[in-house]
C-alpha positions as CSV (number, residue, x, y, z in Angstrom):
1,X,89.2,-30.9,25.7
2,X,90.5,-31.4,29.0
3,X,92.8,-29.0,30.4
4,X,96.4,-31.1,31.9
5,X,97.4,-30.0,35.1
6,X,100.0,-27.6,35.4
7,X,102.3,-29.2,38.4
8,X,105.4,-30.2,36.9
9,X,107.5,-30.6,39.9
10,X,108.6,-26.9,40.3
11,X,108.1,-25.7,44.0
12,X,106.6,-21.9,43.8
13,X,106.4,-19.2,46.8
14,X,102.9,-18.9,47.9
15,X,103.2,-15.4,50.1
16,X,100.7,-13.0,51.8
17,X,101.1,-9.4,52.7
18,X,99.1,-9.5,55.8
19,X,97.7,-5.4,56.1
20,X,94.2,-4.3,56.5
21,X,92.3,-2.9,53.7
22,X,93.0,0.9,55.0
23,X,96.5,0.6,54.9
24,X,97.1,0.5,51.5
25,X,99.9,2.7,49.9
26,X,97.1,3.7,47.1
27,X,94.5,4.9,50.1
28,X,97.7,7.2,51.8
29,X,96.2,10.3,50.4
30,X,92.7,10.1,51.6
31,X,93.8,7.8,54.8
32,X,96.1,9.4,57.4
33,X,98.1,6.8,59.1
34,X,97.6,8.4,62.4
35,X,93.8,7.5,61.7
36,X,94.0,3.8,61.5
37,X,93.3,3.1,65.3
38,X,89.6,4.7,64.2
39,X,88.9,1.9,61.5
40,X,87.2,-1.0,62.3
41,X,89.5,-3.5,61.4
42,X,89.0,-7.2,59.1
43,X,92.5,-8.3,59.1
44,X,91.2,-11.0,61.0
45,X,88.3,-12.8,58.9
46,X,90.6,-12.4,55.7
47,X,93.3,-13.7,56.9
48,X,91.3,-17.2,58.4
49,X,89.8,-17.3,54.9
50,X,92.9,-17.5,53.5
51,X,94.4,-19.9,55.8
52,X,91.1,-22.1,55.3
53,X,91.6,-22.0,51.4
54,X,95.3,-22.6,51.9
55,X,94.6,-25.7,54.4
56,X,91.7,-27.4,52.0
57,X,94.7,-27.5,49.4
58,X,97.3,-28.5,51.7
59,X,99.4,-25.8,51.1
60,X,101.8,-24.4,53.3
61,X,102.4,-20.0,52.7
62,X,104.8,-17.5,54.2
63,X,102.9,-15.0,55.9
64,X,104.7,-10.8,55.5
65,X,102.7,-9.5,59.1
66,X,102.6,-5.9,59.6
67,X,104.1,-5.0,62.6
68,X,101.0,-2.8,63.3
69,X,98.6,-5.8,62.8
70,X,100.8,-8.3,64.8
71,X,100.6,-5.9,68.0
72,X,96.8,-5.1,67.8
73,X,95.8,-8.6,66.6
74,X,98.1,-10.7,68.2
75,X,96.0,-13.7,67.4
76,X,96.6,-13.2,64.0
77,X,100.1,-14.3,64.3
78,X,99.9,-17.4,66.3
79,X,97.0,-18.8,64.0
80,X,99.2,-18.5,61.5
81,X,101.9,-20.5,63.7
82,X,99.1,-23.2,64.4
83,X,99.0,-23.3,61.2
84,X,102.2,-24.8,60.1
85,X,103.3,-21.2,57.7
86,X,106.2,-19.0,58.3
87,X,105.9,-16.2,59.5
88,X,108.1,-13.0,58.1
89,X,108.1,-9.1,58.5
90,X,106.2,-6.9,56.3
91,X,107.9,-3.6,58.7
92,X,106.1,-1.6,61.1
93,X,103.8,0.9,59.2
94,X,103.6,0.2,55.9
95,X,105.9,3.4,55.0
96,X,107.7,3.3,52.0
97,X,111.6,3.2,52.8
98,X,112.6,5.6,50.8
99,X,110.2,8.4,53.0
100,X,112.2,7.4,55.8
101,X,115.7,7.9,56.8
102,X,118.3,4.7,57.9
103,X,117.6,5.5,61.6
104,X,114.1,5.6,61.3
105,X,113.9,2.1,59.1
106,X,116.0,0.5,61.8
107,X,114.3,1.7,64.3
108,X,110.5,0.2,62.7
109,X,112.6,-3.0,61.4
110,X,113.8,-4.0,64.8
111,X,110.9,-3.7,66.6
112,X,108.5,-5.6,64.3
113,X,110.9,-7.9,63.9
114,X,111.6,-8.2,67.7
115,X,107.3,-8.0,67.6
116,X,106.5,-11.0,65.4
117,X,109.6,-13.4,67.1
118,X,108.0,-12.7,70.3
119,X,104.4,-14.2,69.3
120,X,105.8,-16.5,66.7
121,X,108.3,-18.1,69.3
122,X,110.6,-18.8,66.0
123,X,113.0,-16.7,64.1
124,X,111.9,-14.6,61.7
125,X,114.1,-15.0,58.1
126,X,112.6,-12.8,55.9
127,X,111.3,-9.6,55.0
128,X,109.0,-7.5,52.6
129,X,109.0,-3.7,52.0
130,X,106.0,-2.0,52.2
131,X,104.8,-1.4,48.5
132,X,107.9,-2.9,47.4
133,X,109.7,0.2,47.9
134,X,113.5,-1.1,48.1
135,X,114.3,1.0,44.5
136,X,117.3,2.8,44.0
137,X,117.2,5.5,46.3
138,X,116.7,3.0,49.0
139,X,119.2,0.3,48.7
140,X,120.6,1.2,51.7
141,X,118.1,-1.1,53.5
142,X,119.6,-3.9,52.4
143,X,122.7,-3.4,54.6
144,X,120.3,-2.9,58.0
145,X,118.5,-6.0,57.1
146,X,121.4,-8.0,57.1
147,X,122.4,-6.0,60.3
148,X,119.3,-7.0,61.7
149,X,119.7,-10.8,61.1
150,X,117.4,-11.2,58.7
151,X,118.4,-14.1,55.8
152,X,116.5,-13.2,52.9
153,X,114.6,-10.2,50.9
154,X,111.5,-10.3,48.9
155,X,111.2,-6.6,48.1
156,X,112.5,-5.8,44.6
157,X,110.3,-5.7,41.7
158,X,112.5,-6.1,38.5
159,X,109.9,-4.0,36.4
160,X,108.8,-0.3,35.9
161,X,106.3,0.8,38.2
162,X,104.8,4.6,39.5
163,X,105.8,3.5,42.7
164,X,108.5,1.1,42.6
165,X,110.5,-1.2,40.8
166,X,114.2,-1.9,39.6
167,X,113.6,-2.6,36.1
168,X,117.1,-4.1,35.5
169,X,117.3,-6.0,38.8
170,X,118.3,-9.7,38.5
171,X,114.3,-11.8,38.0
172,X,115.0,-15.1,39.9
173,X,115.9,-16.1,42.9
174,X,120.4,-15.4,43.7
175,X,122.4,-14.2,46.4
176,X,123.1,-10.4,46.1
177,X,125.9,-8.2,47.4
178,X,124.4,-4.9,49.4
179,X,125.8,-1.5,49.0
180,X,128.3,-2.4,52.2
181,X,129.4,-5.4,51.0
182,X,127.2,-7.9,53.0
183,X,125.5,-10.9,51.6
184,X,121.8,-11.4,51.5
185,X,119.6,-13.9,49.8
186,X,117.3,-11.6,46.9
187,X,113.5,-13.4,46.2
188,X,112.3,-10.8,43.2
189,X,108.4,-10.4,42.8
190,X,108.7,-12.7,39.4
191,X,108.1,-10.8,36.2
192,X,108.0,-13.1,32.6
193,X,110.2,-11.5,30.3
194,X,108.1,-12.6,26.8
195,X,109.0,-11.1,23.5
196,X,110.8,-8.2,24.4
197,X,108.7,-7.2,27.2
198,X,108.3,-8.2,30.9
199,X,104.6,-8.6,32.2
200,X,104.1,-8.7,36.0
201,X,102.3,-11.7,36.6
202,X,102.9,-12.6,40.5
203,X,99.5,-11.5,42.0
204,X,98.3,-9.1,43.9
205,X,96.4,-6.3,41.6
206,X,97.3,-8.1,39.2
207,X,96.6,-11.5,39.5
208,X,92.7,-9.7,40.0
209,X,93.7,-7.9,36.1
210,X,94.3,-10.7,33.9
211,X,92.1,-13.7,33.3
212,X,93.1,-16.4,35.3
213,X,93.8,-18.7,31.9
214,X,96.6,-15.5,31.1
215,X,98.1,-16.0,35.0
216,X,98.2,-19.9,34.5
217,X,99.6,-19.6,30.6
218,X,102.2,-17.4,32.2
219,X,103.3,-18.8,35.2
220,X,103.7,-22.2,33.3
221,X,106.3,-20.3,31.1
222,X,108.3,-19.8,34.2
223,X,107.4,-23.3,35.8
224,X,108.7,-24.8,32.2
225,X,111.9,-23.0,32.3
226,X,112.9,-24.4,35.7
227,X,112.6,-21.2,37.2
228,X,110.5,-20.8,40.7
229,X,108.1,-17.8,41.4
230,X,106.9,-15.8,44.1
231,X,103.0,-15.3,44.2
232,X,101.4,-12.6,46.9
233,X,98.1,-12.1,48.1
234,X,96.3,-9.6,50.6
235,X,93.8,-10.8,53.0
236,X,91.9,-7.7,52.0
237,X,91.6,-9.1,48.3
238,X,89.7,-11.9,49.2
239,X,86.9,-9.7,50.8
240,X,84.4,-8.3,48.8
241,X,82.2,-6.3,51.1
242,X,85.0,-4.1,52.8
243,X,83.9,-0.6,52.7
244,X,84.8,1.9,49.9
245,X,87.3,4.6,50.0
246,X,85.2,7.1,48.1
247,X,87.8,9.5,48.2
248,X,90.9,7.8,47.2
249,X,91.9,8.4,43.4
250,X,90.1,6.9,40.0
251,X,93.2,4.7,39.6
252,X,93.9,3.8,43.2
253,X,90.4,2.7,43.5
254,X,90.5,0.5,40.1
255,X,93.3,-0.9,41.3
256,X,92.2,-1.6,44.3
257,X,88.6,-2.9,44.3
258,X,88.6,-4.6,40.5
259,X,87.3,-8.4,41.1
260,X,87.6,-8.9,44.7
261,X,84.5,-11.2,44.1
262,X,86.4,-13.3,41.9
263,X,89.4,-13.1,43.6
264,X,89.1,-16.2,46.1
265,X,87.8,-18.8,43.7
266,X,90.7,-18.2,41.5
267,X,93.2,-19.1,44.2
268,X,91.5,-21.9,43.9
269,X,92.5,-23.1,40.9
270,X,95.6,-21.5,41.3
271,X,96.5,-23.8,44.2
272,X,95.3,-27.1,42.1
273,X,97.5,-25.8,39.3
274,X,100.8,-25.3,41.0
275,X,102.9,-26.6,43.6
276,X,103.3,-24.5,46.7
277,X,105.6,-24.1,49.5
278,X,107.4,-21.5,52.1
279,X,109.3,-19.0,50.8
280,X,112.0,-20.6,52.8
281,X,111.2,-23.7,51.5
282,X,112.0,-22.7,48.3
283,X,115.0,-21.1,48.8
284,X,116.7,-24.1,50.7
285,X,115.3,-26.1,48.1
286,X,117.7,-23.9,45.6
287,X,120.1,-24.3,48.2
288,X,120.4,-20.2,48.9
289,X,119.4,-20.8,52.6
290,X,120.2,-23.8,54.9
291,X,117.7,-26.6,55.3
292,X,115.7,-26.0,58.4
C-alpha cells in the first residue's frame, strides 16, 4: 500500500542546537567545561551535513549557536547566514540557568548574543536554554531575555523530565507574561498529549528512540489538529564515528549514542514528510511576531 504524504499545509519549526558532542549536559560529570579547549572539535563537518540535508530538501532551519562555538568557529555562523537560516542564541556555555545566578545569565546572554549579531550581521530574535533548563526555579530568565531584546523563547518543555521540564506549561505556541510583567513570545518543545498521557515526540534523543513510523504517526496528530511543532536536532547526532565518553553514565551514554547511524537518513524522510520553516517563520505566520 502506498504510504500518502504527510504535508497538509501546516508550517513546522525545523531547529538545531548547534554544540559539539563534548558539551553535552549528560557528559558534565566526566567532561569538565574548563576542558573543552583540549577536544578536538567536529561542530563543523555536522553542522555542513546538516545544512547539505537541509538544502537537498529545500528547507530552510533556525540554527540555536553556542556562544562558545560561534567564537571559536566563526565560520560556522556565517555558513549558516549563506545559507538563508536564522540564526538564534543557544547562551554562552551550555550551563543550565538554574546553576547560575541573574547576573551571571546576563552576563553569558549579552555577550553571545552581542557574539552571534556581530558574525550574523542581523538581529538575533530568539533563544534556547541550554538543556531546556528554564523550569521553575528559573523563570526569572524570562524577564532578562526580554531585557535583552530578545522576541521569542523556545526553552520550556511542558513534560516531566530528570532535568527539566514544566509539566503544566501551556504545549503550543502563545504569548506569555514573565514573572515581571513583560511580554514574550513562548515556542514549547511540542509534547502530544494522547490518552491521558503526553509523549515527547520533538527530536533530539528522542526522535533517535522511537521508530520513525511512531515520530511520523505522532507528529501528524499534531499537524491534523492545526497545531505547529517545533523539531530539534544536534549536529553531533548525525555523526556516528565521534569518539565515546567511556566514562559518562549507563543512561547518559544510552541516551546519547543510541542510533546515531540511523539518525541522518531519518531526517530524511522527515523532511519529505512535513513542511518546514524558521522558527520565526512560524511564529509570524501565527501572527505572535511581525512579518519580517
Amino acid at each position: 500500500m502506498a504510504v500518502v504524504s504527510a504535508k497538509a499545509g501546516v508550517k513546522n519549526a525545523f531547529t538545531v542546537d548547534v554544540e559539539d558532542y563534548f558539551q553535552v549536559e549528560g557528559f558534565a560529570s566526566a567532561i569538565d567545561r574548563r576542558s573543552w579547549e583540549g577536544f578536538r572539535t567536529r561542530v563543523g563537518g555536522s553542522t555542513s551535513l546538516l545544512l547539505d540535508i537541509l538544502a537537498a530538501h529545500g528547507v530552510h532551519a533556525t540554527f540555536f549557536v553556542l556562544g562558545w562555538v560561534a567564537r571559536k568557529h566563526p565560520e560556522i555562523v556565517r555558513q549558516i547566514v549563506a545559507s538563508g537560516h536564522e540564526v538564534a542564541s543557544h547562551g554562552m556555555s551550555h550551563r543550565l540557568i538554574y546553576t547560575q545566578t541573574p547576573e551571571e545569565f546576563r552576563r553569558e546572554t549579552h555577550d553571545a548574543k552581542a557574539l552571534l549579531e556581530d558574525l550574523a550581521q542581523k538581529p538575533v530574535a530568539g533563544y534556547r536554554a541550554a538543556t531546556y533548563s528554564i523550569t521553575r526555579r528559573s523563570l526569572w530568565a524570562l524577564d532578562i531575555l526580554c531585557e535583552e531584546g530578545f522576541r521569542y523563547d523556545s526553552s520550556i518543555f511542558p513534560m516531566r523530565h530528570d532535568r527539566y521540564g514544566i509539566p503544566d506549561a501551556e504545549s503550543e505556541p502563545h504569548v506569555l507574561t514573565t514573572p515581571g510583567g513583560s511580554q514574550l513570545v513562548e515556542f514549547p518543545i511540542s509534547v502530544l498529549r494522547y490518552a491521558g498521557a503526553k509523549i515527547p515526540i520533538a527530536g533530539g534523543g528522542y526522535f533517535r528512540l522511537f521508530p520513525y513510523r511512531f515520530s511520523r504517526w505522532a507528529l501528524r496528530k499534531l499537524n491534523a489538529r492545526k497545531q505547529e511543532f517545533v523539531f530539534y536536532i544536534h549536529p553531533w547526532e548525525v555523526d556516528p564515528e565521534q569518539p565515546r565518553v567511556e566514562e559518562a553514565g549507563a543512561l547518559s551514554r544510552f541516551r546519547h549514542y543510541l542510533n546515531l547511524d540511523r539518525c541522518a537518513a531519518r531526517l530524511g524522510r522527515l523532511l519529505d514528510d512535513f513542511e518546514f520553516d524558521t522558527m520565526y517563520s512560524v511564529l509570524a505566520q501565527r501572527n505572535l511576531l511581525p512579518a519580517q
